[in-house]
N, C-alpha and C positions, 0 to 999 in steps of 0.2 A: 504494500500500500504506500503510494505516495505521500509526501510529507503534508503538501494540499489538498487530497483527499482526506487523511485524516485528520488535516485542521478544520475539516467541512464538520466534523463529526463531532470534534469539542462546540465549532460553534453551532451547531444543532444543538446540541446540548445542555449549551448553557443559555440558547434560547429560552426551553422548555424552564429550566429553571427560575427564569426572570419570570416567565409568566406567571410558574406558581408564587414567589414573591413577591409579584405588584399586583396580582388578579386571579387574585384565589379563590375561588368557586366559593369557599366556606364564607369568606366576607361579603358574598352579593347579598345586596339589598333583598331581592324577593326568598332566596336561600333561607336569611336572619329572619323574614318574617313567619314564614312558614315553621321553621325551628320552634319558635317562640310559643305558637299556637300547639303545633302539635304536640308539644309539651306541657301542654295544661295537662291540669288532674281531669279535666272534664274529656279530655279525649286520648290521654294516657299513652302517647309515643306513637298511638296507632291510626292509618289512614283509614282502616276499615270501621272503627266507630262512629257512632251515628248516622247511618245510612251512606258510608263514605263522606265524612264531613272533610277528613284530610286533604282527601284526591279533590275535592271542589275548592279548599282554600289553596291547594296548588296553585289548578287550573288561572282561579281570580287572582292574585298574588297581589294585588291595590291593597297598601297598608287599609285603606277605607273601607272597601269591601270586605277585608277578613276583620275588620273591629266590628263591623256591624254581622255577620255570621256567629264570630263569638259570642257579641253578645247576648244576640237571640235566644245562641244556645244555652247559655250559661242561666239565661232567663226562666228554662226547662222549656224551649219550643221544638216544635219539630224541625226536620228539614226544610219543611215547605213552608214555616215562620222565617226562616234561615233564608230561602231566598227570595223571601218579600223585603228582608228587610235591606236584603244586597239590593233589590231592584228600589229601593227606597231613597238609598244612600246617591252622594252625589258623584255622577259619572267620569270616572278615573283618568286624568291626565296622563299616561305611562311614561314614564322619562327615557329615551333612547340609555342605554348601559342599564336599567333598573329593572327590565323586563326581559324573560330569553325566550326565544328569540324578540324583537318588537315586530317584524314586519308579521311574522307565523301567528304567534298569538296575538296582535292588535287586529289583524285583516283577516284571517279563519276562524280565530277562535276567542270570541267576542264573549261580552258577558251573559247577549240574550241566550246566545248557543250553549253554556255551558248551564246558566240553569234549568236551561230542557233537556237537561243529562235525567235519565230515570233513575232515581236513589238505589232499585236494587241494583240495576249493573254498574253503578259507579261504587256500591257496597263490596259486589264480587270482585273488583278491579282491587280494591282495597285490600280484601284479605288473601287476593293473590300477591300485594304488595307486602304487606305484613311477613308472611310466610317466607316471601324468597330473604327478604333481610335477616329475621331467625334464622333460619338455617342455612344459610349462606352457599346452598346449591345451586350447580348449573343447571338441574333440571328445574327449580322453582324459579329461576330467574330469567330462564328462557318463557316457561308459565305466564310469569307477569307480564311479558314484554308481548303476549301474546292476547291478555287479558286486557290488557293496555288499549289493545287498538280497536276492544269492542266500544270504548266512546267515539259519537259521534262527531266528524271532523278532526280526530286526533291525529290517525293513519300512522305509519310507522314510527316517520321523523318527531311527533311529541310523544309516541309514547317512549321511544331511547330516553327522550328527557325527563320524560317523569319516573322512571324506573331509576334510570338514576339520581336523580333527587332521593327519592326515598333513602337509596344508599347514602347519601351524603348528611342528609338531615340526620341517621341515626345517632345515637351515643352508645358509645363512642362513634362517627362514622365508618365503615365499612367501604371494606373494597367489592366492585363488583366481580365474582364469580369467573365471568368470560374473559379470557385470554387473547380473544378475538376483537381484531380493529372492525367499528361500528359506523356504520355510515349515517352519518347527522347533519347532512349538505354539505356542498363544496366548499364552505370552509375547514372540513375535519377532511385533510387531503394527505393519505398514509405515502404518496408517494417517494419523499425521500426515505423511507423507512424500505418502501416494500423492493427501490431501487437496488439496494443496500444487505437484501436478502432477509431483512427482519421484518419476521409475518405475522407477527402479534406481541402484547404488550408485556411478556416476559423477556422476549430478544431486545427488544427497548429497553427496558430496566437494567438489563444486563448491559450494554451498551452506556448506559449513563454511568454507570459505576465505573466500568471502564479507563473512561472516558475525563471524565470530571470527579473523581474519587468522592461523587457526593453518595450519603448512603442514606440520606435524610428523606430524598424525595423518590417514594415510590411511588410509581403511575400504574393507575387501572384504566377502564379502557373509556370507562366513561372520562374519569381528568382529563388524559390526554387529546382526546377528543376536545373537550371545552379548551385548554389552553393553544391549539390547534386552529381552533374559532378566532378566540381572544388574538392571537396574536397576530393574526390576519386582518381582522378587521380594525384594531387597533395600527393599525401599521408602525408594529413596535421594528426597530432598525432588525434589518437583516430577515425579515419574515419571509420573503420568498426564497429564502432556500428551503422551508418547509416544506412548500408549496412549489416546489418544481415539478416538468412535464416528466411523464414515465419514459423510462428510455430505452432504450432500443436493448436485445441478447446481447449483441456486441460493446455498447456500453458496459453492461453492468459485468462481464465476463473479464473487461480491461481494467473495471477498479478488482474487481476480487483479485486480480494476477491471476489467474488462468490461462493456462496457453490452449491456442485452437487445437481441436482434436486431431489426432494421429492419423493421416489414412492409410493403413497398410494395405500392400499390394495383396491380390486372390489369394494368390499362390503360397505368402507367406501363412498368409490365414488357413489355408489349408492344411500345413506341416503343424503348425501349432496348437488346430482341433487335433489331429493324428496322435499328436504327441500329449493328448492329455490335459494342457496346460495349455488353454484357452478359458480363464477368469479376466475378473473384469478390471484389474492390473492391467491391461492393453488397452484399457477403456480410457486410461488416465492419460 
């Protein structure tokens, strides 16, 4: 490896780091609000209580909207008090950086849309959320993310975010399960990663230690993903090398030092099945 390529790779690296230190998922605003709430006694860490109360103050994230939620319910109202009184409250300003995404959930998924969510299946969405954070399985966590997309206008791309929310908001938070890079629009763009021969977020991690002797910031797949986002849109110095185009077999065969393959002539190839000793030692 070149001394340039692998100065690509420290400074990849300590991209990712900057990110987590100036924009860290746990300090967003709608993150801290959501925490807050789901941590009441009244809804006890979990999204699946009161008919999915969690999953709907997600979706609303408007400090306004989840005071007035609260405290309907804290009042002893139902759900359907609950979003009378969202629909009562005055209609949410979102601030660009306050909301994730703004353009997805300000233009799809609005507050009339979210409380025409039916309380049982944003319930069963919940305690599929619930479940996968306890037991920290790939098979519950694939569940939720499946569970996820029975809300209306959610589709894929919010429910990765709301699945992973849940992981983040826990206490202590929680890495998510999958090892696998997530697709959460073209700002989560694995390609300098997948250039590089690393296909999920344990070759990453591996990679940062490497790299940056840091052993502090371990990424899962949802962080990486959001700091991915962040530092794109952010247009923190140096972001496009995250975000570079995929490149070509012959690229990525000249950073790893690979030499092109051997064509031995027929004939050789044919003494050396004879002789037994045709493995894949010739392959190299």
């Amino acid at each position: 490896m070149t001394n340039a390529l692998a100065g690509d790779m420290r400074q990849a690296m300590s991209l990712l780091i900057h990110g987590d230190e100036h924009d860290n998922i746990q300090k967003r605003p709608d993150i801290c609000t959501l925490r807050t709430a789901i941590n009441e006694p009244i809804l006890g860490s979990s999204f699946s209580a009161h008919d999915g109360s969690g999953v709907f103050i997600w979706a609303l994230r408007d400090q306004g909207y989840v005071n007035a939620w609260m405290a309907a319910l804290s009042n002893g109202g139902t759900v359907e008090d609950c979003k009378r009184a969202v629909r009562d409250a005055p209609k949410a300003q979102y601030v660009r950086g306050e909301s994730w995404p703004p353009t997805f959930l300000n233009c799809v998924l609005n507050r009339d849309k979210i409380l025409d969510w039916k309380p049982q299946v944003v319930a069963r969405v919940g305690r599929a959320l619930d479940l996968a954070v306890a037991s920290g399985k790939l098979h519950d966590y694939n569940n939720a993310l499946k569970r996820a997309c029975d809300l209306p206008s959610l589709k894929a791309y919010g429910a990765a975010h709301l699945v992973r929310t849940a992981f983040v908001t826990a206490t202590p938070p929680k890495c998510i399960p999958s090892q696998e890079f997530i697709g959460m629009g073209s700002g989560a763009n694995y390609n300098f990663f997948l250039n590089r021969g690393m296909t999920n977020v344990h070759m990453v991690n591996a990679t940062m230690k490497k790299y940056t002797c840091d052993q502090q910031l371990v990424l899962d797949t949802g962080n990486l993903a959001y700091l991915l986002c962040r530092l794109k849109s952010n247009k923190v110095d140096g972001w496009e090398l995250l975000h570079e185009g995929m490149w070509s077999e012959e690229e990525k065969q000249h950073w790893r030092g690979n030499l092109p393959p051997i064509h031995y002539p027929l004939s050789l190839l044919v003494v050396i099945a004879l002789a037994g000793r045709c493995d894949d030692r010739w392959d190299q």
